[in-house]
C-alpha positions, 0 to 999 in steps of 0.5 A: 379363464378368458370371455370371447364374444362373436357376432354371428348368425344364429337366430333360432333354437335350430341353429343353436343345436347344430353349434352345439354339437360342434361346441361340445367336443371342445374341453376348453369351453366351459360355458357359451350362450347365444344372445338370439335377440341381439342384433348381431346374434352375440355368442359369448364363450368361457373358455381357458387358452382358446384362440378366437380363430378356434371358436370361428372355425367350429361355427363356420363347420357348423354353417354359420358366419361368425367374426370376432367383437373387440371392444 
């Protein structure tokens, strides 16, 4: 199991919905939450061999903008 973390621009519960449905089809994501009071939106994902590129992708469809955080 590998933790992820993106920045992003999903900032209300609206935006979460529209994700979610994306994030749902995808067996590898065990567990993801949306940090809506950060500053930069913070989306953490639990997931088991998930190429961050994967993650950026199923948001972008969703419509949002979503980037890798390194650390």
């Amino acid at each position: 199991m590998e933790i992820l973390v993106f920045k992003t621009n999903i900032s209300d519960e609206a935006d979460v919905i529209k994700v979610k449905v994306r994030m749902k089809d995808e067996q590898r994501i065990k567990r993801w939450t949306v940090d809506r009071e950060d500053c930069d939106k913070v989306l953490r994902i639990e997931a088991d061999a998930l190429h961050p590129g994967e993650i950026i992708e199923l948001v972008n469809q969703a419509g949002y903008a979503c980037e890798e955080l390194t650390y």
